[in-house]
LUMKE-951051 format. One line per 3 residues: number of its first residue (from 0); their letters; for each residue x, y, z negated of N, C-alpha, C. Coordinates in Angstrom, 1 decimal, m for minus. Layout:
BEGIN
NUM	a	X:Y:Z:X:Y:Z:X:Y:Z ~ ...
REM end
This chain:
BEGIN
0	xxx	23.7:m18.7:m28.1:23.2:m19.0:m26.8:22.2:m17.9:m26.3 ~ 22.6:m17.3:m24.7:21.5:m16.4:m24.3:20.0:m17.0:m24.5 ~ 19.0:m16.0:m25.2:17.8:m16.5:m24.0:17.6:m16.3:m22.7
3	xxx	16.1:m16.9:m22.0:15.9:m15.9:m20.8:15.8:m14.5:m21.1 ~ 15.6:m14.0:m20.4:15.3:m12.4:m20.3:13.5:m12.4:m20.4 ~ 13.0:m13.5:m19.6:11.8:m13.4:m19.4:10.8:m13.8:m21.0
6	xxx	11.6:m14.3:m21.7:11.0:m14.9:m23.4:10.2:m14.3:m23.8 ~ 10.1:m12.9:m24.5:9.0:m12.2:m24.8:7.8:m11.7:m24.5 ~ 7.8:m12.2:m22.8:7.0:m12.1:m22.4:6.1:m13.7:m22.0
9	xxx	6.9:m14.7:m22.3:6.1:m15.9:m22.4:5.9:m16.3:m23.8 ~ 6.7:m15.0:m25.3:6.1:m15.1:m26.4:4.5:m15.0:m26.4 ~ 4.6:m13.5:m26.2:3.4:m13.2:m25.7:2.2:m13.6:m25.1
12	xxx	2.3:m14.4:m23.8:1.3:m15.4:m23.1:1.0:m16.2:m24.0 ~ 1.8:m16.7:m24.5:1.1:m18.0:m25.6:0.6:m17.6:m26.2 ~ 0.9:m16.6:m27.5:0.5:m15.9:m28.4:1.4:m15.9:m29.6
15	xxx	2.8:m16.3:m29.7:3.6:m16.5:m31.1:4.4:m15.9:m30.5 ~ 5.1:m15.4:m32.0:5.8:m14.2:m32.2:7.8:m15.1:m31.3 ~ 8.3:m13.5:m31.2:9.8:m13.8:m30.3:10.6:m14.6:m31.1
18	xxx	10.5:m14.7:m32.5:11.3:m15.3:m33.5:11.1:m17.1:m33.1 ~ 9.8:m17.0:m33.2:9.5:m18.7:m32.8:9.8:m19.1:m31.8 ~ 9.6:m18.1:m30.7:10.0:m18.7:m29.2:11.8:m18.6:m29.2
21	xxx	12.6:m18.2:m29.5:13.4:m18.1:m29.5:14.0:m20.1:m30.6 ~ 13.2:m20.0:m31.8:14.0:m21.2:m32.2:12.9:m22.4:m30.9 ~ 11.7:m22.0:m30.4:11.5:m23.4:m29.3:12.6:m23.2:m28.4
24	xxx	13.1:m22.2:m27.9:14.0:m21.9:m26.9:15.6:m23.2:m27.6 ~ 16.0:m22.6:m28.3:17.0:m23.7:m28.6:16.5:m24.9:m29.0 ~ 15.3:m25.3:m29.3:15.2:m26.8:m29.3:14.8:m27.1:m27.7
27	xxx	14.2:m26.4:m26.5:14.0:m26.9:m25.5:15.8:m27.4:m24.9 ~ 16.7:m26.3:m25.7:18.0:m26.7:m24.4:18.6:m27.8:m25.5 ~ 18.4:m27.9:m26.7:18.9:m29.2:m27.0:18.2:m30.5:m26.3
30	xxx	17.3:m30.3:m25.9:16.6:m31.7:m25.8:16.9:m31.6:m24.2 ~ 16.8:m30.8:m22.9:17.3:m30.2:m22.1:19.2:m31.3:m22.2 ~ 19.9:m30.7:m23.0:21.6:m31.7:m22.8:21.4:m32.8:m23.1
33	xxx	20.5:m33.4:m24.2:20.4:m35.1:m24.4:19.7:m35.4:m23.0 ~ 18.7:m35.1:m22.6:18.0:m35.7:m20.8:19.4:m34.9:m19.9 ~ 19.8:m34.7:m19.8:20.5:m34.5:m18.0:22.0:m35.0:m18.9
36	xxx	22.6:m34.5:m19.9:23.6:m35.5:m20.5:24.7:m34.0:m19.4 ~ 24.1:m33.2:m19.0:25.2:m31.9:m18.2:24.7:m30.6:m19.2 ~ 25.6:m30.0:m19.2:25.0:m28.2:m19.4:25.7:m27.6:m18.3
39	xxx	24.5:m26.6:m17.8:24.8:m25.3:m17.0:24.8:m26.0:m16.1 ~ 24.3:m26.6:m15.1:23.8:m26.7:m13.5:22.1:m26.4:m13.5 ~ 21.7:m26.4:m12.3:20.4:m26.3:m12.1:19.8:m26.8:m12.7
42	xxx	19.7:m28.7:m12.2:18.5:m29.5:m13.4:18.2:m29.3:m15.0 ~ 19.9:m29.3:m15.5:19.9:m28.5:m16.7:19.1:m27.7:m17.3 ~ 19.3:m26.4:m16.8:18.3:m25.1:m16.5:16.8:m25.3:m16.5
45	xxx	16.7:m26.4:m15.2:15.3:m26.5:m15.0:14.4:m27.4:m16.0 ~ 14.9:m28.8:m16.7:14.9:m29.0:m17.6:14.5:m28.2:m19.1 ~ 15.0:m27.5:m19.1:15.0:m26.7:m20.2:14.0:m25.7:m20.1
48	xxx	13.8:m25.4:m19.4:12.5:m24.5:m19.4:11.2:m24.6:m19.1 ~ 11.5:m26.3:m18.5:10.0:m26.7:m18.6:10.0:m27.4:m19.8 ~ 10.9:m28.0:m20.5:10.6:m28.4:m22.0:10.6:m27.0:m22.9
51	xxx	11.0:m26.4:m22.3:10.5:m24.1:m23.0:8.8:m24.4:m22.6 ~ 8.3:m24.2:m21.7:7.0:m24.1:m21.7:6.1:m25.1:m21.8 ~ 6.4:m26.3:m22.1:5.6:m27.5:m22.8:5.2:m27.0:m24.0
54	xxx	6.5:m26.7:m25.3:6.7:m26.4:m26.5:5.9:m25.3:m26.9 ~ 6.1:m24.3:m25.8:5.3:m23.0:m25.9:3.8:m23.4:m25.7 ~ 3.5:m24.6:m24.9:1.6:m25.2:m24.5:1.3:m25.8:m25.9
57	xxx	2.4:m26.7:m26.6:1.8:m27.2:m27.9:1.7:m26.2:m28.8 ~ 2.4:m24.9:m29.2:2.8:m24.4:m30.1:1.4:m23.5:m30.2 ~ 0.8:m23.1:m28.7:0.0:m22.2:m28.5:m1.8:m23.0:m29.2
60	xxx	m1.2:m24.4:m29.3:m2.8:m24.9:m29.0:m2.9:m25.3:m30.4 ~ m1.6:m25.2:m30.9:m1.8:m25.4:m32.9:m2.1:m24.2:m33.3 ~ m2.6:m22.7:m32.8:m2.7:m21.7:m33.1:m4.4:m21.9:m33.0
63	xxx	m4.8:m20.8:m34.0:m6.6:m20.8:m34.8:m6.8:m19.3:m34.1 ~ m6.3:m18.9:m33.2:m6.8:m17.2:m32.6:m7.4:m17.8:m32.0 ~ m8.8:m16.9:m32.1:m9.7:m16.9:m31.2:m9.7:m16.1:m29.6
66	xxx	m10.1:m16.5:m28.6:m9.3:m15.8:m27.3:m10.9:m14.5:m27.3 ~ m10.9:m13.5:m27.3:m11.7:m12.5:m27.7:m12.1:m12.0:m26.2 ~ m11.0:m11.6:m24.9:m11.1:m11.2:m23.6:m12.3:m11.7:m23.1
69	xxx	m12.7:m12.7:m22.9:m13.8:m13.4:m21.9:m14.7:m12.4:m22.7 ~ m15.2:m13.1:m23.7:m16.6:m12.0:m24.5:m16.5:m10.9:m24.0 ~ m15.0:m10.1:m24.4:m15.4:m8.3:m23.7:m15.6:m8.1:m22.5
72	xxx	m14.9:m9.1:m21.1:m15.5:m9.2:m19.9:m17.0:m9.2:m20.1 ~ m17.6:m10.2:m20.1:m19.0:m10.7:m20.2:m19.9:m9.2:m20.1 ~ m19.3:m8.9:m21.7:m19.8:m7.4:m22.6:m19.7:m6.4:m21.1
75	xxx	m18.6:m6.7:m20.9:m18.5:m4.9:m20.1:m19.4:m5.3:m18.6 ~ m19.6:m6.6:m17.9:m20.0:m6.6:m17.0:m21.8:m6.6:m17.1 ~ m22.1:m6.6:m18.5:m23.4:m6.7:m18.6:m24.3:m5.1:m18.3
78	xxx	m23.0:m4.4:m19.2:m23.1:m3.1:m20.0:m22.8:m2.1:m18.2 ~ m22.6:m2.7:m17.6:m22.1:m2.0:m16.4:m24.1:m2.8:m15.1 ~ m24.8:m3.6:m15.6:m25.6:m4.1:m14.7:m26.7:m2.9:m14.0
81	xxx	m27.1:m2.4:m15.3:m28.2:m1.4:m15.2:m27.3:0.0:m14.2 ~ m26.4:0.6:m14.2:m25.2:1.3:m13.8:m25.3:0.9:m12.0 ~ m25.1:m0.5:m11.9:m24.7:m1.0:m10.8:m26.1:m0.8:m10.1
84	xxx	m27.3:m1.3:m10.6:m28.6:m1.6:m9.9:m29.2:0.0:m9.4 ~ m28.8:0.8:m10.2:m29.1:2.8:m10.2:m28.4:2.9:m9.1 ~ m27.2:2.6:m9.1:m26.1:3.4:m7.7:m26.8:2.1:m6.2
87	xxx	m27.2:0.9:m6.7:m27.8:0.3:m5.2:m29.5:0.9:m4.6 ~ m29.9:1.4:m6.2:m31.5:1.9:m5.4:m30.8:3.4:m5.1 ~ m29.8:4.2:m5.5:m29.7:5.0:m4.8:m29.4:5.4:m3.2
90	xxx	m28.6:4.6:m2.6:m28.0:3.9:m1.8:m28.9:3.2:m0.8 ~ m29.6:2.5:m1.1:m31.3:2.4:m0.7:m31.9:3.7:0.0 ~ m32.6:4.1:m1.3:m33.3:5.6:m1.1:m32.8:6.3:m0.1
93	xxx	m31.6:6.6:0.5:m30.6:7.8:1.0:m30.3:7.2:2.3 ~ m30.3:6.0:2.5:m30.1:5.3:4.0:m31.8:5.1:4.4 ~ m33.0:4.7:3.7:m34.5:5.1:4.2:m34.5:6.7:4.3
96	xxx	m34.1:7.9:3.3:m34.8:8.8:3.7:m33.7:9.3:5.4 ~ m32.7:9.3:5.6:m31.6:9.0:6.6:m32.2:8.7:7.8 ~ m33.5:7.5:7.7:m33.9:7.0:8.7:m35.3:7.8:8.8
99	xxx	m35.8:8.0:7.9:m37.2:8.6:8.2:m37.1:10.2:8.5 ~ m35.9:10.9:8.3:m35.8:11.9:8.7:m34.8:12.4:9.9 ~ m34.5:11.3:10.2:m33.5:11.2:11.5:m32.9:12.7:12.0
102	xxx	m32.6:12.8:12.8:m31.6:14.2:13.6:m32.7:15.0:13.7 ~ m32.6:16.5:14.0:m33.8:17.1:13.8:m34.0:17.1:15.5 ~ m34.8:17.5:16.0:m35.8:17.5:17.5:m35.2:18.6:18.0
105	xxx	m34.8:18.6:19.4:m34.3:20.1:19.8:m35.4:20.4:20.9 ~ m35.7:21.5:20.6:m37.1:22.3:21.4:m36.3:22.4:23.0 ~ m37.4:21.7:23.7:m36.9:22.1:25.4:m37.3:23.3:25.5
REM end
C-alpha cells in the first residue's frame, strides 16, 4: 500500500522515525476499512488519516525527548535584550540631536 507523500514529514513533526510512521500508517487504514466498511472513497481516506494523526499524537506523547526550541528561543531573545536597548538609545540620541540642531539658518 502507498503511503502519503506527505509521511516524513509528519514523521518528523511528531518526532519518530519513517519506519514507525509507516507501520502507524497501515494500522490507521486498517482500522480506517473496519469504520467506513469501504476502501478508496473520500471518508475512507479521511478516516484514515485522522486515525494517521491521532496514532502519530499518542505515539509522540510516549516519547521521553525533551522539546529543547523554547529554551533556545528564550536564550536568543534574552541574548539579543542589551543589543535591542543600544540600537533604541541610539535611535533616541539621533532623532534629539536632529531636533536640537535642526536645518541650518540661511543669512538674509
Amino acid at each position: 500500500m502507498k503511503t502519503p507523500k506527505l509521511l516524513p514529514w509528519y514523521a518528523r513533526k511528531a518526532g519518530v522515525s519513517i519506519e514507525r510512521a509507516e507501520s502507524l500508517w497501515r494500522k490507521a487504514v486498517r482500522e480506517a476499512t473496519e469504520r467506513t466498511g469501504w476502501v478508496g472513497n473520500a471518508e475512507y481516506w479521511g478516516e484514515a488519516m485522522n486515525t494517521f494523526r491521532t496514532l502519530l499524537g499518542e505515539e509522540r506523547s510516549t516519547l521521553c525527548t525533551p522539546s529543547v526550541s523554547p529554551f533556545v528561543r528564550t536564550q536568543n531573545r534574552i541574548w539579543r535584550l542589551p543589543l535591542n536597548a543600544m540600537e533604541d538609545m541610539c535611535v533616541a540620541l539621533a532623532a534629539n540631536w536632529q531636533k536640537q540642531i535642526g536645518e541650518p539658518r540661511k543669512a538674509a
